[in-house]
C-alpha positions in Angstrom: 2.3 -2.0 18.6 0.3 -3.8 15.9 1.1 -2.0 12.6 -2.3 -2.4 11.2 -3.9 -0.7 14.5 -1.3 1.9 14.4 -2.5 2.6 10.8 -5.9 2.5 11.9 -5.4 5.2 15.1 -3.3 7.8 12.7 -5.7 7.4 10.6 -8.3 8.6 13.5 -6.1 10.5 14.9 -5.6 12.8 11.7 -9.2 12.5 10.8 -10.9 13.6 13.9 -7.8 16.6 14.3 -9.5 17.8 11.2 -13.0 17.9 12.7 -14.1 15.4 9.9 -17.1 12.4 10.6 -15.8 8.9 10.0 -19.4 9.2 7.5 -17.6 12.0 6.1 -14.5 10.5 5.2 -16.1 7.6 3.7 -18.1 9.5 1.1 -15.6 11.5 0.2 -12.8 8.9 -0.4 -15.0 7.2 -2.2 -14.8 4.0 0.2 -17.5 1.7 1.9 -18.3 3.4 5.8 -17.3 -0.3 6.9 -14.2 -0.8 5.0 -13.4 2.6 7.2 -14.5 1.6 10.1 -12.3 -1.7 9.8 -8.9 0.4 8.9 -9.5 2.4 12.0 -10.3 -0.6 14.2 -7.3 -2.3 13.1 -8.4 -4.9 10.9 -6.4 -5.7 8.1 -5.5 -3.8 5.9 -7.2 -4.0 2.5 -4.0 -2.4 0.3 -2.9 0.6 -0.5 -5.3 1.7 -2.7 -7.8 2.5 0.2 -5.3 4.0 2.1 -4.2 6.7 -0.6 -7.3 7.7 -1.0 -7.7 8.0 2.6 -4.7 9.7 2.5 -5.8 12.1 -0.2 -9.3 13.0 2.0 -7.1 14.2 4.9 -4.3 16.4 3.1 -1.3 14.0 4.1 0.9 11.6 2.1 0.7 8.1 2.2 3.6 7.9 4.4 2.2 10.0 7.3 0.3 6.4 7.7 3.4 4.4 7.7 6.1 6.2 10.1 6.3 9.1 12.1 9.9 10.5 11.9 10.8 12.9 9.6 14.4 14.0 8.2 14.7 17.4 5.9 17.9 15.5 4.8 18.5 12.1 3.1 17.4 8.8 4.2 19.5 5.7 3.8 18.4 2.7 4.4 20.8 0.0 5.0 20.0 -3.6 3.8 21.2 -5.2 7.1 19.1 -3.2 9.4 15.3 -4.3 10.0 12.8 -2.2 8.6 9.2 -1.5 9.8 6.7 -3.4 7.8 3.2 -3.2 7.0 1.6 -6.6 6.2 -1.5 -5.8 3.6 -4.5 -8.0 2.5 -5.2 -7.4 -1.3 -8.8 -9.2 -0.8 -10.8 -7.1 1.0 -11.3 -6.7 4.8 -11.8 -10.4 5.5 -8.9 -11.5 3.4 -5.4 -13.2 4.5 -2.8 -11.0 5.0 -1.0 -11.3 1.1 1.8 -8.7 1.1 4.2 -7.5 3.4 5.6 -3.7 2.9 8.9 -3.0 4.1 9.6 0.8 3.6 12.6 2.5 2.0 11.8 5.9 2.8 11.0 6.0 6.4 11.2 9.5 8.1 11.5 11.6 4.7 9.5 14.3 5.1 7.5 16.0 2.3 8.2 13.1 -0.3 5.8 12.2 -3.5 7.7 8.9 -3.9 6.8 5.9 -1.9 9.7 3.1 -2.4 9.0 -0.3 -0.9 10.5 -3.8 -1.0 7.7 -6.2 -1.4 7.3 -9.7 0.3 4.8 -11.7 -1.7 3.6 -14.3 0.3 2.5 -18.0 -1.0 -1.3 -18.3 -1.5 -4.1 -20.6 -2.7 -6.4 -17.9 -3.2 -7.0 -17.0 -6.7 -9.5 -14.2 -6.5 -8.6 -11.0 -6.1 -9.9 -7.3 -6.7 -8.5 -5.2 -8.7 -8.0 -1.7 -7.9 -7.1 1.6 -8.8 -5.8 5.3 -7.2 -4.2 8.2 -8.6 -0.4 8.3 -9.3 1.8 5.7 -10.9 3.7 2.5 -9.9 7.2 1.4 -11.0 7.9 -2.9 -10.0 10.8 -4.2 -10.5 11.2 -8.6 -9.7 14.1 -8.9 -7.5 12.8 -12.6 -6.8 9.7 -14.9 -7.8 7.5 -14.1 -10.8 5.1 -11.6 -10.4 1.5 -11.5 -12.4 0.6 -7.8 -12.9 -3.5 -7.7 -14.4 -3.2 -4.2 -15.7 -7.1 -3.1 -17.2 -7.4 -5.9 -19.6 -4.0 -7.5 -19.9 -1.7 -9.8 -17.9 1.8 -9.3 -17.9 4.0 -12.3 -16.3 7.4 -11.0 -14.8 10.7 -12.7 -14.0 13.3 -11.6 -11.7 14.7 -8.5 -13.0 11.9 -7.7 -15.6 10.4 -4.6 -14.8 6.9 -2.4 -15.5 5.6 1.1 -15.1 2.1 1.9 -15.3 -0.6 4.9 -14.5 -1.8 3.6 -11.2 -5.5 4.9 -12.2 -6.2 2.0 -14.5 -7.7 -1.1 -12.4 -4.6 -3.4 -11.5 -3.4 -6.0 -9.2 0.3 -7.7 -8.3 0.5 -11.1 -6.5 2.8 -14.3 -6.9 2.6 -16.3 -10.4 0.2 -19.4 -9.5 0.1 -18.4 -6.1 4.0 -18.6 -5.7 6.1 -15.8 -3.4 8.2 -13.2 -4.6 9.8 -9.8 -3.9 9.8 -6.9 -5.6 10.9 -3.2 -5.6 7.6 -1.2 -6.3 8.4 2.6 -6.1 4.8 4.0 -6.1 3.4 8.0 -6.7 0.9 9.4 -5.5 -0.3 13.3 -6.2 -1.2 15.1 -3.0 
């Protein structure tokens, strides 16, 4: 199945479980009733900021989203097996898919961390929004360079720089001058 429609029907899934109006969880997540409306239709997917506080709204963690097992134990992930991936936009509903999220904490249950290994893609777009949610984010370059605009300030990162920074200040990660990278963003979100 298409990851962003199975993002989108969890999404619904959870949210009509609960007895709440799409209307509803719009207002109260603070997001456009069509940015909503996309998500659950399977468009793609605008970033993560959306989706925590989506996430937030319903009661569940971020990851409920992303996978469905859970483990009370340990997860290990092993670099030479495939991991699911969720491919993100970062410009909006009508934007190119800009990000690919490959999960390191599949099937965890109850976790407040969200690692992922992060597949910048190449792009010529320039714009971008920047956005904000609750929690903080860790990045670490494994390749590439990486701009982070945090607030008012720009931080150009090189393979094995690294920054951590409260995730409620406006931000935005993507390739330096467009160029693809990867990066290990460990990301935390309050429930």
């Amino acid at each position: 199945m298409d990851e962003k429609a199975s993002v989108g029907k969890k999404i619904r899934s959870i949210r009509e479980s609960k007895s709440i109006d799409i209307e509803v969880l719009a207002e109260r997540a603070q997001l456009p009733l069509e940015q909503v409306e996309a998500i659950e239709n399977g468009c793609p997917l605008p970033g993560l900021a959306p989706l925590i506080r989506i996430a937030r709204v319903l009661g569940v963690r971020l990851g409920t989203f992303l996978d469905d097992q859970q483990s009370v134990g340990a997860v290990v992930s092993r670099h030479e097996e495939e991991r699911e991936s969720v491919r993100f936009s970062n410009h909006g509903t009508a934007g190119h898919e800009s990000m690919v999220y490959h999960s390191l904490s599949e099937g965890k249950e109850n976790r407040h961390l969200e690692p992922f290994v992060i597949d910048i893609l190449p792009t010529d777009n320039t714009g971008f929004d920047l956005s904000s949610h609750e929690g903080e984010e860790f990045i670490f370059v494994l390749d590439g360079m990486v701009e982070v605009v945090y607030g008012r300030h720009q931080y150009v990162l090189e393979k094995g720089d690294s920054i951590y920074y409260d995730s409620i200040v406006k931000h935005h990660v993507h390739g330096f001058d467009g160029s693809k990278a990867k990066i290990l963003a460990v990301i935390y979100t309050p429930i």
